[in-house]
Every structure is written in structure tokens, then in C-alpha cells.
N, C-alpha and C positions, 0 to 999 in steps of 0.2 A: 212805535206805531208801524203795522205794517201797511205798507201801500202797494194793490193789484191793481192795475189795469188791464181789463178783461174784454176780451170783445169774441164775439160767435158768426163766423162767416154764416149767408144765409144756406148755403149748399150741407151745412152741419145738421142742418136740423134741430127741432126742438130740446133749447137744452138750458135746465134751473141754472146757472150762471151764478148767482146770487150764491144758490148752496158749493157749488163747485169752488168758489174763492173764501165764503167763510171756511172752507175745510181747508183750503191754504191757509187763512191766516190764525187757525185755531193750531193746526200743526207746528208753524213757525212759534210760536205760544211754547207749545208742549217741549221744542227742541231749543229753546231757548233761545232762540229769535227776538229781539223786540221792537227792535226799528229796520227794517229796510223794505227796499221795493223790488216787487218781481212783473212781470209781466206774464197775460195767459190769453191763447190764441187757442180758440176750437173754430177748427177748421175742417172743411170735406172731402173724399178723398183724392182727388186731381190735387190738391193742392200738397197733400199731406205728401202723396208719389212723390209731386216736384222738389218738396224740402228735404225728403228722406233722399231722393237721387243728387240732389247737391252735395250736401253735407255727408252722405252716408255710403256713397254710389251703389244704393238701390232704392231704384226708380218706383218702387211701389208703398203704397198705404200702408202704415205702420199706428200701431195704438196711440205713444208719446214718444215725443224728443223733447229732450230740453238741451239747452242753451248756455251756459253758465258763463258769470261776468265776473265778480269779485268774490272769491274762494273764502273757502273755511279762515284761510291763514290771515288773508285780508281782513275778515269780518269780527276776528279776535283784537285787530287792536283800533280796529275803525274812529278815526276822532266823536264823541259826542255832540260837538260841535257844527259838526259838518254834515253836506246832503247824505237823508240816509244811504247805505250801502247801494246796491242795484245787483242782486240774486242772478237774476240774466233772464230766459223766456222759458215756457215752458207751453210745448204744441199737443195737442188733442185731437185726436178722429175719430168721434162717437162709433162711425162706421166701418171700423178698425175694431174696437173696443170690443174684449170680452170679459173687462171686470169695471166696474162702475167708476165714471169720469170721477167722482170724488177720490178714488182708489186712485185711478193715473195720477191725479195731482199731487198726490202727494209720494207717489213715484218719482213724478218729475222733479216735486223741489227736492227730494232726500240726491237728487243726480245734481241739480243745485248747489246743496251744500256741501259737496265733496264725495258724495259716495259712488259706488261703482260697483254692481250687482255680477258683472260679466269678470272682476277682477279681486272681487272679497272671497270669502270665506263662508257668505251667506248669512253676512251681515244687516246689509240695506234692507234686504227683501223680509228678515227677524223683522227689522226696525218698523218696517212698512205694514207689515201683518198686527204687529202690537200697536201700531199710532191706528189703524183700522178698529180693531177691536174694541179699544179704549174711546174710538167717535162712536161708535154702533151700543155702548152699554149705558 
């Protein structure tokens, strides 16, 4: 099972929340995910600046970050028994955004589970284009 906790600062703006996590946990589904938890934060752009200039040291509104907690390598031998995994967080700024939050999300978890768009081959971004397509048919 996967489990999101999702929340939408008010400064975000109107935003289906509902569709934005089933398309996480449809992805997780598709990538062979089957129990863990992630977190999703849509947030507005003051805020998005402050996390991107922490973590990123630049201070401005960016579409998504995410966050990652227990890795690919982790998630392979993960006990059954035990709490599921924890993916890590994944951040959103509608008003950032120029391709649709369900698109970021699933940006964000493929960053999640190990991938790296800025250090592949043009792997993640293949991966991201085809789990898009295949929601959209």
C-alpha cells in the first residue's frame, strides 16, 4: 500500500490534490512500488524561494524538489514486516509550473527513487514521458 500525506499551503492556489496523489500512487503501482510512504507539499512561491535557497542556494521559485529518504538500494530488501519504507518529500509550485502538477509528481518521485535527470543519460525524463503517456491513454 502506498501511503501520501498531502497537504496544499493556502498561498498555492487552487489545486485537485486528490488527482495530484492518485497519480503518485498509480506511478508507484506502475514502477513497482507497493508499500511505502511519501510525502507532498504544494506550496506558493515565497516559500518554494526559501526551500530552494536552503537546500539548493538559489533563493528563487522553482517548479519541484524533492527530498529522498530510503533509496532504491534500501527499498530492495526492505523487511515485509516492518513500517513501510518513507520515499522522502516531494515540493510543488503551481506558480512555478509549466507542465501540469501531476507531471511534477511524478518528476519528483522518479528523483525519489534514485533517478537523476541532471546526471543520466536521459533516462528519468524517457521514464517520466512514458509513465505520462500511459496516465493520459
Amino acid at each position: 500500500m502506498i501511503e501520501v500525506e498531502a497537504s496544499v499551503a493556502p498561498e498555492a492556489g487552487e489545486v485537485d490534490l486528490d488527482a495530484v496523489v492518485a497519480r503518485v500512487v498509480w506511478a508507484c503501482g506502475r514502477l513497482g512500488v507497493g508499500r511505502a510512504s511519501a510525502g507532498l507539499m504544494v506550496v506558493g512561491p515565497d516559500e518554494m524561494a526559501r526551500v530552494n535557497g536552503e537546500h539548493r542556494g538559489r533563493p528563487e521559485p522553482t517548479d519541484v524538489l524533492a527530498f529522498p529518504v530510503d533509496g532504491p538500494d534500501v527499498l530492495a530488501g526492505w523487511p515485509a514486516d516492518g513500517p513501510p519504507p518513507e520515499l522522502g518529500d516531494v515540493v510543488i509550485c503551481p506558480q512555478a509550473a509549466e507542465e501540469p502538477l501531476t507531471t511534477l509528481a511524478v518528476h519528483g518521485l522518479l528523483h525519489l527513487l534514485g533517478y537523476d535527470h541532471e546526471t543520466d543519460d536521459g533516462e528519468m525524463l524517457a521514464l517520466q514521458d512514458r509513465l505520462v503517456a500511459e496516465a493520459a491513454s
